[in-house]
Structure formats: C-alpha cells, structure tokens
KOLPADO-62751 format. One line per 4 residues: number of its first residue (from 1); for each residue y, x, z of C-alpha. Coordinates in Angstrom, 3 decimals. Layout:
NUM = Y X Z  ...
***
This chain:
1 = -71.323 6.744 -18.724  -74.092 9.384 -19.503  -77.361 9.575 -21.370  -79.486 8.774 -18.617
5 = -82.560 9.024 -20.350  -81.970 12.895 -21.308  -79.315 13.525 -18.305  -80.563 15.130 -15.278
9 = -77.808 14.864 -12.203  -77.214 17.715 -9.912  -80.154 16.666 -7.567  -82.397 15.562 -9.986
13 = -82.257 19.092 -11.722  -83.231 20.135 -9.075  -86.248 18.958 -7.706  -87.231 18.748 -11.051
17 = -86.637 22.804 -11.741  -88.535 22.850 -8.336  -91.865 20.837 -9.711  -92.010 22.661 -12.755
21 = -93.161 25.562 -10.712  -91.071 28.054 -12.821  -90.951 31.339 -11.915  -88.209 34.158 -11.332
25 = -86.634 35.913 -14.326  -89.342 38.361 -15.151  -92.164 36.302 -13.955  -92.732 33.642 -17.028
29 = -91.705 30.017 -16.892  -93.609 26.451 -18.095  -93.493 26.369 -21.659  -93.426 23.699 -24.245
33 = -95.924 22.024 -25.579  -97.573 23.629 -28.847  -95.302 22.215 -31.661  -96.369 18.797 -33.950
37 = -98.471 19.546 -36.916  -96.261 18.807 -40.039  -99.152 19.251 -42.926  -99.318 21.983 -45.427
41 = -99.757 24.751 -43.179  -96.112 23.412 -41.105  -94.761 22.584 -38.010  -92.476 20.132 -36.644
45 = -89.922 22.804 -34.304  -87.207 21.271 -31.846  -84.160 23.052 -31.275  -80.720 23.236 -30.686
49 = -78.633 25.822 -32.026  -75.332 25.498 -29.853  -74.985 26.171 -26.416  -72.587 28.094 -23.206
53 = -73.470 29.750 -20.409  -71.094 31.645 -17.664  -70.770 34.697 -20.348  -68.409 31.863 -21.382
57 = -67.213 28.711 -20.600  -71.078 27.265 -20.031  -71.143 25.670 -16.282  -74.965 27.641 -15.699
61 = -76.443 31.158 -15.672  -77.949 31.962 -18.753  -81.831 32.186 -17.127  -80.973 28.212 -16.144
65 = -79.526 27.171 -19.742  -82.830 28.656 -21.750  -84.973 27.309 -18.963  -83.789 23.391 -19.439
69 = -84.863 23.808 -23.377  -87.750 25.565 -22.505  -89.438 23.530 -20.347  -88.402 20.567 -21.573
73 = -90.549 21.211 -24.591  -88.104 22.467 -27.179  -89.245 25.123 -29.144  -85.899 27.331 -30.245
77 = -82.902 27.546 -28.657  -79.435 29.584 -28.934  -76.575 30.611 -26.295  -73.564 31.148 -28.166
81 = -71.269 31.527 -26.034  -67.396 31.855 -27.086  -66.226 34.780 -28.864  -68.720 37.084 -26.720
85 = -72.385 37.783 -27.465  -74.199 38.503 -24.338  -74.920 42.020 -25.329  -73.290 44.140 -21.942
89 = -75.183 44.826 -19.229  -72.683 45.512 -16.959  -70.446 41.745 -17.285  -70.201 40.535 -13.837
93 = -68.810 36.900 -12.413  -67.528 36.567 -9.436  -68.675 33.867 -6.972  -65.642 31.014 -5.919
97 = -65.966 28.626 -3.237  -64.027 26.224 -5.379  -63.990 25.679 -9.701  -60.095 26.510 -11.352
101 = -59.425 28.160 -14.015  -60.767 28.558 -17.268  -63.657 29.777 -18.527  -64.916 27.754 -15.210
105 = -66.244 30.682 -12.676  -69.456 30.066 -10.707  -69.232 28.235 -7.504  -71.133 28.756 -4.488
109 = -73.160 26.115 -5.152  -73.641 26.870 -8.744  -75.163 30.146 -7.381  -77.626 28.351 -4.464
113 = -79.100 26.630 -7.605  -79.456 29.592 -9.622  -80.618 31.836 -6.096  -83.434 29.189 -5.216
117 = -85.129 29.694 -8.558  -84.600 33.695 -10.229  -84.129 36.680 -9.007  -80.257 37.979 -9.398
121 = -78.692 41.040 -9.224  -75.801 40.517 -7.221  -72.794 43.338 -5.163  -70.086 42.533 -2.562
125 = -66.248 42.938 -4.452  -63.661 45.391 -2.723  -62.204 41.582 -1.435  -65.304 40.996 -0.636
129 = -66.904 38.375 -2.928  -69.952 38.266 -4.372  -70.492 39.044 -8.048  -73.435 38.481 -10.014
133 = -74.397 40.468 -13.127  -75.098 38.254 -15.961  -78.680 38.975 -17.890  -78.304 39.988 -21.434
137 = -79.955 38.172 -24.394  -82.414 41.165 -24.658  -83.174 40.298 -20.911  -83.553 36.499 -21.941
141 = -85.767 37.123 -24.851  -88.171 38.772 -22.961  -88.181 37.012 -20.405  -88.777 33.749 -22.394
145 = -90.062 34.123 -25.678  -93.646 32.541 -25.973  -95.013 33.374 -29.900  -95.833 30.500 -31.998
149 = -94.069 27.905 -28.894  -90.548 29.155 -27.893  -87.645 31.272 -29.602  -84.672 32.829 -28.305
153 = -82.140 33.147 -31.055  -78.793 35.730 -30.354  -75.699 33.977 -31.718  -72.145 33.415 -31.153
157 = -69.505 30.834 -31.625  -66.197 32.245 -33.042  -62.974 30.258 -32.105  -60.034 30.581 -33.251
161 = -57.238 28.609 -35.127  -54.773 28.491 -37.566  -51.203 27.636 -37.178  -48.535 26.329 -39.568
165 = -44.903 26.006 -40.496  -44.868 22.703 -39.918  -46.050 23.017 -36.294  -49.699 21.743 -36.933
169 = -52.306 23.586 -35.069  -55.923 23.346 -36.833  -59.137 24.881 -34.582  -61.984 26.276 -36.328
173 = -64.997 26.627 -34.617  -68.036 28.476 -36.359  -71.763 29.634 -35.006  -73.174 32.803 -36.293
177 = -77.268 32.350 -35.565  -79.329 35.332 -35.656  -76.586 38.106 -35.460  -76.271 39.950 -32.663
181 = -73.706 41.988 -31.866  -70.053 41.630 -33.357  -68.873 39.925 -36.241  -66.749 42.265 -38.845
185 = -63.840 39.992 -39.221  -63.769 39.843 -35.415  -64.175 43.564 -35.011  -60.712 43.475 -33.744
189 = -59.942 40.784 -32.240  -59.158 37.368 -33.370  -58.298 37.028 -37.076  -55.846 34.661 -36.629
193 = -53.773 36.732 -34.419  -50.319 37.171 -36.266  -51.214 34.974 -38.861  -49.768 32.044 -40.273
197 = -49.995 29.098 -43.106  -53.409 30.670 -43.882  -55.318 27.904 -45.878  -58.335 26.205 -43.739
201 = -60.488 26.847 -46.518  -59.683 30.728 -47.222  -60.099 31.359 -43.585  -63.475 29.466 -43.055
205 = -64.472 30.963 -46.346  -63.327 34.813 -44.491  -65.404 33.669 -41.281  -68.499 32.875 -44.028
209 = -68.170 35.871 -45.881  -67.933 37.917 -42.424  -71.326 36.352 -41.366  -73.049 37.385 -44.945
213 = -71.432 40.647 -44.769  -73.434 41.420 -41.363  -76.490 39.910 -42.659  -76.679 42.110 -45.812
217 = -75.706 45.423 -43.324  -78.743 44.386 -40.834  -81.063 42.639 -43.273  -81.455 39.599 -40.880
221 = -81.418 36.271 -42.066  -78.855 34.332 -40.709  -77.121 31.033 -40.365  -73.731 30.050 -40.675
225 = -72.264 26.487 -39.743  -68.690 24.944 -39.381  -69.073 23.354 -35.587  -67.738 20.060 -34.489
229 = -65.113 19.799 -37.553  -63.166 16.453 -36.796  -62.608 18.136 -32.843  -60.112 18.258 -31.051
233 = -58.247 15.924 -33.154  -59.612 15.590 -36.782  -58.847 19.649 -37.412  -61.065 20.665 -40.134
237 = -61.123 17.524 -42.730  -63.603 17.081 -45.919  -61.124 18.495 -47.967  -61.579 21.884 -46.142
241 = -65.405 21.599 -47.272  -64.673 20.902 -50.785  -62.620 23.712 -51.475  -65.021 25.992 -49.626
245 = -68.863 25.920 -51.371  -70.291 28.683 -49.971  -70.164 26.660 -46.570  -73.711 25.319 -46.190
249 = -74.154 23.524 -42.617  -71.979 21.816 -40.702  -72.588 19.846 -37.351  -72.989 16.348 -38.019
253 = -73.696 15.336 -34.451  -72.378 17.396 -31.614  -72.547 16.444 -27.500  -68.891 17.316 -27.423
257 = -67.860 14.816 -29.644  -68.146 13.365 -33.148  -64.965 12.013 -33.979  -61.875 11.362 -32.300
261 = -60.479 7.529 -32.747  -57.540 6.511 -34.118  -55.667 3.110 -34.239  -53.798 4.011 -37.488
265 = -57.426 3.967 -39.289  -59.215 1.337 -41.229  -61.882 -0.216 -40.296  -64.246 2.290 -41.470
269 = -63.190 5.013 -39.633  -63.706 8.464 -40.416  -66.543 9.761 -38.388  -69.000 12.814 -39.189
273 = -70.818 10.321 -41.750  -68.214 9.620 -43.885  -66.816 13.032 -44.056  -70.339 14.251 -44.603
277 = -70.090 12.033 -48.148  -66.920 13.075 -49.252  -67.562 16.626 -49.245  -71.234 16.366 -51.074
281 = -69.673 13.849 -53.760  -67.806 16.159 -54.723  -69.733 18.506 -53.972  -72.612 16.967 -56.150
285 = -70.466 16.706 -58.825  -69.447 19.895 -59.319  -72.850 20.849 -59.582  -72.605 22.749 -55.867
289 = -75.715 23.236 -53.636  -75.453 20.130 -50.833  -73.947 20.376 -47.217  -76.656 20.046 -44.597
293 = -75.800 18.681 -40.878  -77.093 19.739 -37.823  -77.411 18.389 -34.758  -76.661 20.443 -31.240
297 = -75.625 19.602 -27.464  -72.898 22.440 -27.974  -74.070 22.102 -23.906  -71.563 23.311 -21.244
301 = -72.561 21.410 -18.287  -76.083 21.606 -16.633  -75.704 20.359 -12.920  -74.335 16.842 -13.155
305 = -71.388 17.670 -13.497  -69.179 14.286 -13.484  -68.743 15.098 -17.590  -69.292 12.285 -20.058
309 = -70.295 15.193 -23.310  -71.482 18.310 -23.624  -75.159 17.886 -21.853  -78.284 18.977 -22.609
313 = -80.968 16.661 -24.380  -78.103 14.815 -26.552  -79.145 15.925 -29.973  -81.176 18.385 -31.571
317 = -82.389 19.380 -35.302  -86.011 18.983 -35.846  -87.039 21.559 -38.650  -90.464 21.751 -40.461
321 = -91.478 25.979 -41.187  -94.610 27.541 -41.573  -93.974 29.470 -38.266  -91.526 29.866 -35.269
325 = -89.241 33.070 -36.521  -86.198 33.796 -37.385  -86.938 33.728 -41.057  -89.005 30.739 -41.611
329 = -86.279 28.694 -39.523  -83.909 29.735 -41.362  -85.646 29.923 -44.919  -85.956 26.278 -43.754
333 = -82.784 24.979 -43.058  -81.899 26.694 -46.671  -83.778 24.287 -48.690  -82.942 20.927 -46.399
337 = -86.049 20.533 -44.839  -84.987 19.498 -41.435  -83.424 16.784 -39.549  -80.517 16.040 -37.731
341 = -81.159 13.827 -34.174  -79.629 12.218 -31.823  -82.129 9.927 -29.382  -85.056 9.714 -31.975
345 = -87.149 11.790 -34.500  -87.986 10.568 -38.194  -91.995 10.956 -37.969  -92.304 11.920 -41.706
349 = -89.794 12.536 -44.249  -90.789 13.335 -48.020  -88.478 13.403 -51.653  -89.853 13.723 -54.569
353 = -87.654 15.355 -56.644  -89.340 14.368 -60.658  -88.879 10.539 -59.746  -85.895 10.642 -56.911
357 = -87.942 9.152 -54.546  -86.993 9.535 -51.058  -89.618 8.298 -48.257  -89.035 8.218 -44.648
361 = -91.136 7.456 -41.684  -90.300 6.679 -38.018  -91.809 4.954 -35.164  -89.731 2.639 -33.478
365 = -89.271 2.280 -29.500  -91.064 -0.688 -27.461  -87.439 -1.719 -26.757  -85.617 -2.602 -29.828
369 = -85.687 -2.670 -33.612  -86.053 -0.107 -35.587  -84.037 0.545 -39.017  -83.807 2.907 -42.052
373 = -80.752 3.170 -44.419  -80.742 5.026 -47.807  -77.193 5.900 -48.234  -76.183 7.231 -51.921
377 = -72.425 7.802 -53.690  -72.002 7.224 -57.311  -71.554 9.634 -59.914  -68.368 7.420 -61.334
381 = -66.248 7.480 -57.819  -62.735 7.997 -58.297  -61.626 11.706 -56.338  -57.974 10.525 -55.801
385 = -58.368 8.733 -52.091  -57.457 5.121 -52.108  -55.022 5.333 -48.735  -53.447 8.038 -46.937
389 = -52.174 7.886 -43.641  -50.285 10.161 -41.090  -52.118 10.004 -37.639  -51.309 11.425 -34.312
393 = -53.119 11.351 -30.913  -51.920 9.037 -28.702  -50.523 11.155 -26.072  -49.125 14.091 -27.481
397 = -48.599 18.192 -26.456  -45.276 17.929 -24.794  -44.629 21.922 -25.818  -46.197 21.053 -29.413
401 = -45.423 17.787 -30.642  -46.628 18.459 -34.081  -50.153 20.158 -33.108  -52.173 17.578 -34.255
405 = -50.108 15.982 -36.756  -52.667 14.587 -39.552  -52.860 13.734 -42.963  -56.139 11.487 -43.460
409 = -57.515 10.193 -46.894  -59.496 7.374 -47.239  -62.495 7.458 -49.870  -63.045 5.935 -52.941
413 = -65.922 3.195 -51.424  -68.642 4.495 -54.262  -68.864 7.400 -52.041  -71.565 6.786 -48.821
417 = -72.989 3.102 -50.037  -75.733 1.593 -48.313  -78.246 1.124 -51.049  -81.305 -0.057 -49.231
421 = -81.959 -1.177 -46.202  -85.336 -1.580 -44.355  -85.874 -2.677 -40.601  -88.877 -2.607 -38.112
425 = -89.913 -4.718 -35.383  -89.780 -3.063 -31.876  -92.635 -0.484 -31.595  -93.877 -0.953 -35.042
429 = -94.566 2.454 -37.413  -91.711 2.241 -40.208  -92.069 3.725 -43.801  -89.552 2.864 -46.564
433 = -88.778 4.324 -50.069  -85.591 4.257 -51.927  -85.654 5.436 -55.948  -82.297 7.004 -56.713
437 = -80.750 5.245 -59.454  -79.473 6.879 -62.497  -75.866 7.016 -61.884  -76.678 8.256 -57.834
441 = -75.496 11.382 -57.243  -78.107 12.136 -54.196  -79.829 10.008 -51.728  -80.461 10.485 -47.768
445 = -81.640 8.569 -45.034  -80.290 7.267 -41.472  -82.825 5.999 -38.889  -81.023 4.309 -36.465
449 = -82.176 1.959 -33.366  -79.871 1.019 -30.597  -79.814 1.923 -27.026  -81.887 0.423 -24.033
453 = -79.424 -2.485 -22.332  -76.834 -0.925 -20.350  -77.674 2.595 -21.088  -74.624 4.282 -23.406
457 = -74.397 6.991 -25.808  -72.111 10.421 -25.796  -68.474 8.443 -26.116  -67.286 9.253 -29.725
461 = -70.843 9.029 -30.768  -72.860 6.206 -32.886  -73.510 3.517 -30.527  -77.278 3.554 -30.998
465 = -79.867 6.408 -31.469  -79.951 7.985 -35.078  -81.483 10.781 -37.248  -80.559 11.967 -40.230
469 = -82.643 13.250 -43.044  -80.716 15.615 -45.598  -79.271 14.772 -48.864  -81.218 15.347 -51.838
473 = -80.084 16.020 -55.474  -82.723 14.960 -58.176
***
C-alpha cells in the first residue's frame, strides 16, 4: 500500500500539475508558500535532499521532479542523481514505447506528461526515435529558484561497493550537496573498481575526505551524508560509523527503505533508530561531535507508478537558518538544528545546553494521539554487544550466495532507553521537557502519532508518523 495522503497516482498528478497553472520551463511555476517564522531572526525551511530524475534512474524529467517540491510548498530541494551530476548539455534519452532495462528509459507516456506541461527540446534518431535533451541543473536553477522561498541545490549520489574475500558484497551509497561537478575520488571512475577487502570505514572515510577536498578547492560549503545505510540488506552497520568520526549525517529515514527484516533478530530489531544509538554512544563517549539524521524521499517514481517506496512527500528534514542559501542551510545542519520527518513536523524544539534541558513541541492531528519520547544511553553501557548473530536474506543471489552474508551485534540495552514519555490527546498542542540526568550521555526526542485507519506507511518504515529532533550533548 502507498502513502495516500502524500501520493499522487498517475492521473491525479496530473490534473493536479494541470490546476496549478504552472508554466513551461522558462516561464516560472507556483511557488511555495513564504516559509514559517522560527523566532530570532529564523525560518522553518522544508526540504529534501535526495532525489532521481532520467539523468539517472529517476522515473521523471528533471523540470517535473523540482516542480512536485516546488509547488507543493517545499522550500529546497536536490536531484542527485547516480554517479552523474546533470552538468552536460548535450545528454539525450531516447523515447521507448515500453519500460526495460535499467536506468528505466522514458516511455511514451512518460513524455505526453512531461510534453503537456514544458517546453522540450526534442530530434528524430537515425532509427528514428525520438530523443529528448535533458535540462541541466544550471537550466533548473534558473528556471526555479525563487529568493528567500525556493532553492535548487546541485548534488550527486555516489554508488559504489566494496567486495570481500569471503564473498560478501557491502553497497555504499553517499550524497555530495552543494558540489557541482565531479568528485576527486571519482575523477576516474569508480573507486572501487579493482579493489578488494577495503575496510567500510577507510572507504567511506576516502568518499568524506573526497567531498572536503572539493569543498576547500571551490570554497563552497557542503554536505556530506552516508544514504540509506542498513539497504539493500543491512550493508553499512553502526560499527562502520564508529570507526569513521568525521562522518556527520546519515539518513535516518529514507522512502526507499529503513531497514530490511530479519527472522534471525530479536525482538528489537535493528532499524535506523537503534543503529543511530550505537554509533553516538560511542560516539559520545569518545568525546566525538554527534551523528545527525536526515530525512529524504531518495524519490524515483513520480507518476504512480505501481511502487510501494521511493515517492515523493514521504519524508523530509525541516531546518531552522537565518535565510534560504547554501550556507545558512548548511551552517545549520552543522550545529543540529534541524529535524528529521516522516508524516509530521515538531512545532518547536529548544535544548538548553547549561541545565540539559531538552523541550519539544508538536501539534497533534484531529485523528489520533499524539506522543513525545526522550530517548538517552548511559554513560556506563558496556561496548562489547550482548548477542551476535549471522543473518542472511531469505532468498538468496543464486550467482553470489555469500553477498549479503551478515554479522549483526546486538547492543548493550543502556544504549537508546526511553527515559520519558509524554502523550497528547488527538488535536491537542504538546510540549514536554526531559532534564538529562548526570550519567546521560545525550538526550533527543521522537514525536510519533500513528496513521489514519487503513492508511499504511513506506513498508520497512515505523508504522506511524514520526520526527526526530537531534541528539544533544550537554
């Protein structure tokens, strides 16, 4: 089942792209709504920082994926397509009566959606197909940009993997935000290519260093995040994190999936929350700056397609800056003052770091209940896990049967405790405080309320609508 409430289907996008009354590529579009008043001179801005389009495996044209965001009120938004940044203005698709293949061409459909509504710039094959030319991000930022009420960011979304003796295969996915062009460690090619038994950590920490090495060349600030880490089948686990620092953000909540199940587990899982813990217990401990989680769609289809993840509206990260650019977003996201979502916003959010207060607000839907956990790890947890256990998928690659072989350790259960607990009536304004205690080694905040009846979540998502605040370190 989909997110109906967010979801648009293929004929439903449409009349709704046809009442907005936007325009042809060129000629403007409806824009968002002037963004919420945070206090102190800030602003509440909406955004998702993961996204696909044709230039690669995305199931729209790039004028269609910024327009959703757009006019649906967000106020920054980023295509990163796969190992490409849409920087060549001569990268053509051609037109197929039927989808195969992969990256997914456009169909003939595809292309009567994206015909009724821009302008494109399209020639006839020598076999005689159409092909469209695919507008640039320079193209897309001035076409869409609004100051002060909508951002185009450039990014990209390096993927790649590393393989091992042993036959495991481990994908690492990573988003570069704000840096156009190409990445030095990808300058030729994929890194991984040739390469074996590399370390997770090392080569995360390479892809990191890569993305700082760029930033210092081009004086840009930039953002690097880990995407999706327990996809396609728990690849990049907490240890990974722990051994690599200098790896700030890391997508807590992605449309294409937050964990992947398995029956060999406890009962607690391992989901993006619990990993999240591990790595800043440790972290916190060794006196490391905290990981902060994001939330993004990581959207590939726009249509209706008959997908159950990757569509737009899923989750988002709400961040409060003094103005919509590049370098307050990102200045930001730095210090943790931003939230992850995923079907709700927290209205208010506020730590004070001299007592170790942390105080949340939220309003709760008409529909259902509305409740706020403080979740905290002790400074005395034991780092050896508890359990370890050898996982595989259920159905397994027939040419690799050890691709996805897993080692998973289970937590000491002082790391990710519920400490308080405080819980709304439907449609009634929430605020709770939580005082960290002395031996807490940082405090943050999950607003969760649960679905409308009969209306489901992203599979391999929380069951319910959430937000996260960030974890903070008296």
């Amino acid at each position: 089942m989909k997110r109906q409430d967010h979801f648009f289907g293929r004929r439903t996008f449409l009349k709704g792209m046809a009442a907005s009354g936007a325009l042809a590529l060129g000629g403007g579009c409806v824009g968002p709504s002037a963004p919420r008043p945070a206090g102190g001179g800030r602003h509440w801005y909406k955004g998702v920082l993961h996204a696909h389009s044709f230039w690669s495996d995305g199931r729209a044209f790039p004028e269609e994926c910024v327009d959703w965001y757009k006019s649906r009120g967000y106020n920054f938004f980023c295509l990163s397509d796969h190992n490409r940044f849409q920087d060549d203005p001569d990268f053509w698709r051609k037109i197929v009566k039927e989808r195969k293949g992969w990256p997914p061409p456009p169909t003939e459909e595809d292309y009567a959606i994206y015909r009724a509504r821009f302008a494109p710039e399209e020639r006839t094959a020598a076999d005689g197909s159409t092909e469209v030319r695919l507008k640039t991000y320079a193209e897309l930022a001035a076409a869409f940009d609004d100051p002060g009420r909508f951002l185009l960011l450039p990014a990209v979304e390096a993927t790649t993997g590393m393989d091992y003796s042993d036959g495991r295969r481990h994908n690492l996915h990573v988003n570069f935000v704000n840096l156009p062009g190409q990445i030095p460690l990808w300058e030729k090619g994929d890194p991984a290519n040739g390469r074996k038994d590399v370390p997770l950590a090392a080569f995360l920490e390479e892809h990191r260093a890569s993305a700082q090495e760029l930033a210092d060349r081009t004086g840009r600030p930039h953002l690097f995040a880990l995407n999706h880490p327990v996809w396609q089948w728990y690849d990049v686990g907490p240890e990974v994190l722990i051994d690599a620092p200098k790896v700030r953000f890391f997508e807590l909540c992605n449309g294409g999936g937050s964990f992947a199940p398995a029956k060999e587990l406890p009962g607690d899982g391992f989901d993006a929350d619990r990993l999240w813990d591990v790595v800043n217990a440790f972290r916190c401990r060794r006196g490391q700056p905290p990981l902060y989680g994001i939330g993004t769609d990581d959207t590939h289809a726009y249509h209706g397609e008959d997908w159950d993840m990757c569509i737009p509206g899923n989750a988002w990260t709400l961040v409060r800056a003094e103005r919509l650019d590049a370098a307050s977003l990102v200045e930001a996201m730095n210090r943790g003052d931003f939230a992850a979502c995923e079907g709700l916003e927290p209205e208010d959010f506020a730590f004070d770091a001299k007592t170790g207060t942390l105080t949340v607000a939220a309003a709760g839907k008409a529909d259902a209940p509305l409740t706020i956990r403080f979740i905290v790890s002790k400074a005395d947890f034991r780092e050896e896990p508890v359990a370890t256990f050898a996982v595989r998928p259920d159905k397994e690659r027939k040419d690799a049967p050890n691709a996805h072989l897993r080692t998973i350790r289970v937590y000491d259960p002082k790391i990710g405790l519920t400490a308080k607990t405080a819980t709304g009536r439907p449609g009634e304004r929430l605020v709770a405080s939580y005082t960290m205690a002395a031996d807490d080694l940082y405090v943050r905040a999950r607003i969760e309320s649960p679905t409308e009846p009969g209306l489901a979540t992203a599979p391999l998502h929380p069951k319910m609508r959430c937000a996260w605040t960030q974890p903070y370190v008296r």
